[in-house]
C-alpha positions as CSV (number, residue, x, y, z in Angstrom):
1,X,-22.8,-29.0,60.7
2,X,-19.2,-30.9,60.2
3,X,-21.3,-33.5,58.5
4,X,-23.3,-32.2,56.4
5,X,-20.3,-30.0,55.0
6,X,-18.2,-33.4,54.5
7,X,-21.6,-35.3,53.0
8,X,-21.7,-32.3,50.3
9,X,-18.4,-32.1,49.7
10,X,-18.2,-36.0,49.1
11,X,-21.0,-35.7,46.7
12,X,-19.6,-32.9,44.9
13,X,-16.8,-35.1,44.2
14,X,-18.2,-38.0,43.2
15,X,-20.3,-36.2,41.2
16,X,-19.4,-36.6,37.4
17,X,-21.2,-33.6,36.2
18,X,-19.7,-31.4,38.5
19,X,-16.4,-32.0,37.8
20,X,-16.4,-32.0,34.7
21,X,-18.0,-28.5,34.6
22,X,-15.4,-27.4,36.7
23,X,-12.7,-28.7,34.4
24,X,-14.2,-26.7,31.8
25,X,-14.6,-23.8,33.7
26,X,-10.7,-23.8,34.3
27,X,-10.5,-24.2,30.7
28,X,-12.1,-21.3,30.2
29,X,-10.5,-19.1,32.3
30,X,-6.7,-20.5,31.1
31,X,-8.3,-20.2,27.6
32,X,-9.3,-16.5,28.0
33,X,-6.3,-15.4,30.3
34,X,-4.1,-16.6,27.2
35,X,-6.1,-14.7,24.9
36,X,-5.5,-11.8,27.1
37,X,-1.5,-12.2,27.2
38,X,-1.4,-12.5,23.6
39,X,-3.2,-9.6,23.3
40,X,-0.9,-7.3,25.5
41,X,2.2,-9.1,23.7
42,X,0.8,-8.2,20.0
43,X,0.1,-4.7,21.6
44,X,3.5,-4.4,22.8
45,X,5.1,-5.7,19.7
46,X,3.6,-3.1,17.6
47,X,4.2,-0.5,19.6
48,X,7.8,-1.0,20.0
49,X,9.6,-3.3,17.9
50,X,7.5,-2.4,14.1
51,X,7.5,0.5,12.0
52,X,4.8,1.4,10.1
53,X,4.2,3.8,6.6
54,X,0.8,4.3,5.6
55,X,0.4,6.2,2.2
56,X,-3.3,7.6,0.7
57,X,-4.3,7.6,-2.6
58,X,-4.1,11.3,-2.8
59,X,-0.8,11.2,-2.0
60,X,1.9,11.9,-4.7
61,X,4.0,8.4,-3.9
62,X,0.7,6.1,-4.0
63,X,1.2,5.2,-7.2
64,X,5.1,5.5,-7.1
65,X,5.0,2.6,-4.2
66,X,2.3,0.6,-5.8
67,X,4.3,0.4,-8.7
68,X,7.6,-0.1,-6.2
69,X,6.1,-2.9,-5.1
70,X,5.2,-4.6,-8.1
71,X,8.8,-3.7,-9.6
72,X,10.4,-5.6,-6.3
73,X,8.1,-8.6,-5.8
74,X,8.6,-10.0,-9.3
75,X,9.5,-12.8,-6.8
76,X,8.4,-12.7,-3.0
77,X,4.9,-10.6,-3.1
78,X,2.3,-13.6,-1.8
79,X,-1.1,-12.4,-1.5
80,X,-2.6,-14.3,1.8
81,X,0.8,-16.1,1.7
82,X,1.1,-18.1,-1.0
83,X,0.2,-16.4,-4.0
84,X,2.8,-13.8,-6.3
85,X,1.9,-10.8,-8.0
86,X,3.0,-10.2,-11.1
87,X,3.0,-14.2,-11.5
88,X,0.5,-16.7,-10.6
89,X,-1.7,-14.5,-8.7
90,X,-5.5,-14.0,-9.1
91,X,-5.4,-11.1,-7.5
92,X,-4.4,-8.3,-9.1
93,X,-5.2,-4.7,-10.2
94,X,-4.6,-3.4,-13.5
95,X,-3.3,0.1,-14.5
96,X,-3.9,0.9,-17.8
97,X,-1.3,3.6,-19.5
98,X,-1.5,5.4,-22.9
99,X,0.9,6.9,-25.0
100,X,0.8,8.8,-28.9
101,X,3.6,8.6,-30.8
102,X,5.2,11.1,-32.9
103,X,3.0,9.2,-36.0
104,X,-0.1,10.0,-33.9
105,X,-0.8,6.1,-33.2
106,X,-1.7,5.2,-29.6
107,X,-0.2,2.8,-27.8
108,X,-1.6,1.0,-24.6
109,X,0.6,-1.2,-22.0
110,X,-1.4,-3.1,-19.1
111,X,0.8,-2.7,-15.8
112,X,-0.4,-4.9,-12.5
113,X,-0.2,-4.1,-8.6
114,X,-1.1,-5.2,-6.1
115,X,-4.6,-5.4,-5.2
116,X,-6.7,-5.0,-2.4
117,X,-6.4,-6.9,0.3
118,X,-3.4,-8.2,2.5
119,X,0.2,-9.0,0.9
120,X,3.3,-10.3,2.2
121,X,6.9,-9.2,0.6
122,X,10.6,-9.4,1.2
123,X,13.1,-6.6,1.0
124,X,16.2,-6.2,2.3
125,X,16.3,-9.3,4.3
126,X,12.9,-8.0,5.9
127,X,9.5,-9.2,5.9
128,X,7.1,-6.5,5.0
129,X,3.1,-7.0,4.9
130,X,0.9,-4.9,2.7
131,X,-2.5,-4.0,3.9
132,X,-4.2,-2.1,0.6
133,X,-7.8,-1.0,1.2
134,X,-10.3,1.1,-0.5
135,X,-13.0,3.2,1.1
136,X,-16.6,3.9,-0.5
137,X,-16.6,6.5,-2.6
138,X,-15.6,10.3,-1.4
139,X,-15.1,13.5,-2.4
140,X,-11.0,14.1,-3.2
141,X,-10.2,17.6,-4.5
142,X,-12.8,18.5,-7.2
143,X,-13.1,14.4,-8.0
144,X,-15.2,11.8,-6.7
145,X,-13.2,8.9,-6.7
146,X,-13.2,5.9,-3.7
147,X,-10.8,6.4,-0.8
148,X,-7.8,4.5,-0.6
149,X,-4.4,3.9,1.2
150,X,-1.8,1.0,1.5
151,X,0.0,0.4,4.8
152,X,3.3,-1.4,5.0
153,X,4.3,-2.7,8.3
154,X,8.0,-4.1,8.9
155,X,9.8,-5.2,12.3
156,X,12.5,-2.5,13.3
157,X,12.8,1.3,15.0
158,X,15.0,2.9,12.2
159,X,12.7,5.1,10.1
160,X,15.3,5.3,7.7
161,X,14.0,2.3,5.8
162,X,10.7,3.7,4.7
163,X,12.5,7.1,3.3
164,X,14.9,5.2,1.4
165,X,12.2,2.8,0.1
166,X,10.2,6.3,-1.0
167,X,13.1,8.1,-2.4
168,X,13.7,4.3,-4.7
169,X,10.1,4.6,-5.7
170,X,10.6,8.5,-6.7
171,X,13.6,7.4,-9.0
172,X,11.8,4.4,-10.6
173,X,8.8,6.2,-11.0
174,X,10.8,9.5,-12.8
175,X,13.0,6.9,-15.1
176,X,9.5,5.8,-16.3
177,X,9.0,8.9,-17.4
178,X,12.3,9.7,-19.0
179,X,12.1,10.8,-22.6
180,X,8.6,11.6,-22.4
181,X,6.7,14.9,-22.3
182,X,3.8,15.2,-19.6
183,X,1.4,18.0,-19.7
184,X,-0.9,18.9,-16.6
185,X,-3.8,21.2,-16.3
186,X,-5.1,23.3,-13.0
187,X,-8.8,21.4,-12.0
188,X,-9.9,23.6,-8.7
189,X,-6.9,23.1,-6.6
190,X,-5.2,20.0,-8.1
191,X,-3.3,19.4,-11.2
192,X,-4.4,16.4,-13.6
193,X,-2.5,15.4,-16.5
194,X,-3.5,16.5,-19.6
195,X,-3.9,14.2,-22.7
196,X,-1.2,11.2,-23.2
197,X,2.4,11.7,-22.7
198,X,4.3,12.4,-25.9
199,X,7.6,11.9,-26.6
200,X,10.1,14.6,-26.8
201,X,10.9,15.8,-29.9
202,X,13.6,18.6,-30.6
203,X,13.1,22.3,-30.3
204,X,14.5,23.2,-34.1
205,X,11.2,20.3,-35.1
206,X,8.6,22.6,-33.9
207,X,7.1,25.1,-36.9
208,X,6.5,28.0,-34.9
209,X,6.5,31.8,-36.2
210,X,9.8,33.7,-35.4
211,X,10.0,34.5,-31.7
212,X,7.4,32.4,-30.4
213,X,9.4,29.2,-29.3
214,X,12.2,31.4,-27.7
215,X,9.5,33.1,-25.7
216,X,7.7,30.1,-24.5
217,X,11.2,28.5,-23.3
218,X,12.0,31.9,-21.5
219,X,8.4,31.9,-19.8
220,X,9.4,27.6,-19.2
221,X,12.2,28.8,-17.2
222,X,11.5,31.7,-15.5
223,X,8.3,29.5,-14.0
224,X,10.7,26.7,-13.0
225,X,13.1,28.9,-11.9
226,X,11.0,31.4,-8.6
């Protein structure tokens, strides 16, 4: 029995084939228990050492930090790592935005964010990658519009950056704003703006019968005021 155990064993060894299947076989299983370990780690990582800020479209700050980001990566925003937006990037999305004058022209500017995909920025001495998707279409509010959200992912534990990142993108977003007059209208539950936004003209400018201005700016404030 002794012998024919060595006799297989010796021809197992001397066998090409075979060992070379069993290198690969080792291979394989260093191959997929490395897999496994970087899976745990990248688990890990994200769990504990990331923060994370994910923002839908129906949210009020979607455009605000779309806009943020464009405003901020005049330099560092790469889309998959090499390209800029607001530069030489070919992959953009373009906001359109209208405005009348007091003369009753329109006027049009063309403003770029980031599109969708995957984006890499810096801010604050940290690296912060964009993830921007969009959904197929579904029902938001009374509006059918496609589904989306952008996620920003940075390394640290202090939530503190994302708030003060939002509250920057509130205040950029209301100086854009400044010196122009917005109107909205109720659609089912949601407000949409209503016509372009004009810019603000005096009180004394408006022709109005006697009484009627006063009594629209004392309805204006008792609203903003409960």
């Amino acid at each position: 029995m002794e012998i024919v155990q060595d006799l297989a064993a010796s021809a197992l060894k001397d066998n090409p084939y075979f060992s070379a299947g069993a290198g690969l076989f080792g291979v394989g299983i260093g191959m997929a228990a490395l897999r496994r370990i970087s899976q745990v780690i990248n688990l890990l990582v994200r769990r504990n050492l990331t923060l994370t800020l994910e923002v839908a479209s129906h949210d009020k700050a979607y455009p605000w930090v779309l806009h943020w980001i464009t405003l901020k990566s005049n330099g560092p925003l790469m889309k998959g790592g090499k390209n800029k937006i607001g530069g030489t990037s070919q992959h953009l999305s373009v906001e359109t935005s209208v405005v009348r004058t007091e003369g009753g022209r329109i006027k049009a500017a063309f403003g770029f964010v980031p599109s969708v995909g995957v984006h890499y920025m810096i801010h604050q001495m940290k690296l912060i990658r964009i993830e921007r998707v969009r959904a197929q279409q579904s029902l938001q509010g009374a509006t059918v519009a496609p589904f989306e959200s952008v996620t920003l992912t940075t390394f640290g534990r202090n939530a503190r950056f994302f708030i003060d990142l939002l509250e920057e993108a509130r205040e950029e977003a209301l100086a854009r704003e400044k010196g122009w007059t917005v109107v909205y209208k109720a659609v089912g539950s949601e407000w949409h703006q209503f016509g372009y936004p004009r810019p603000r003209r005096p009180l004394n400018s408006v022709i109005l019968r006697d009484g009627i201005a006063e009594t629209i700016v004392a309805d204006v404030k008792e609203f903003v005021g409960r």
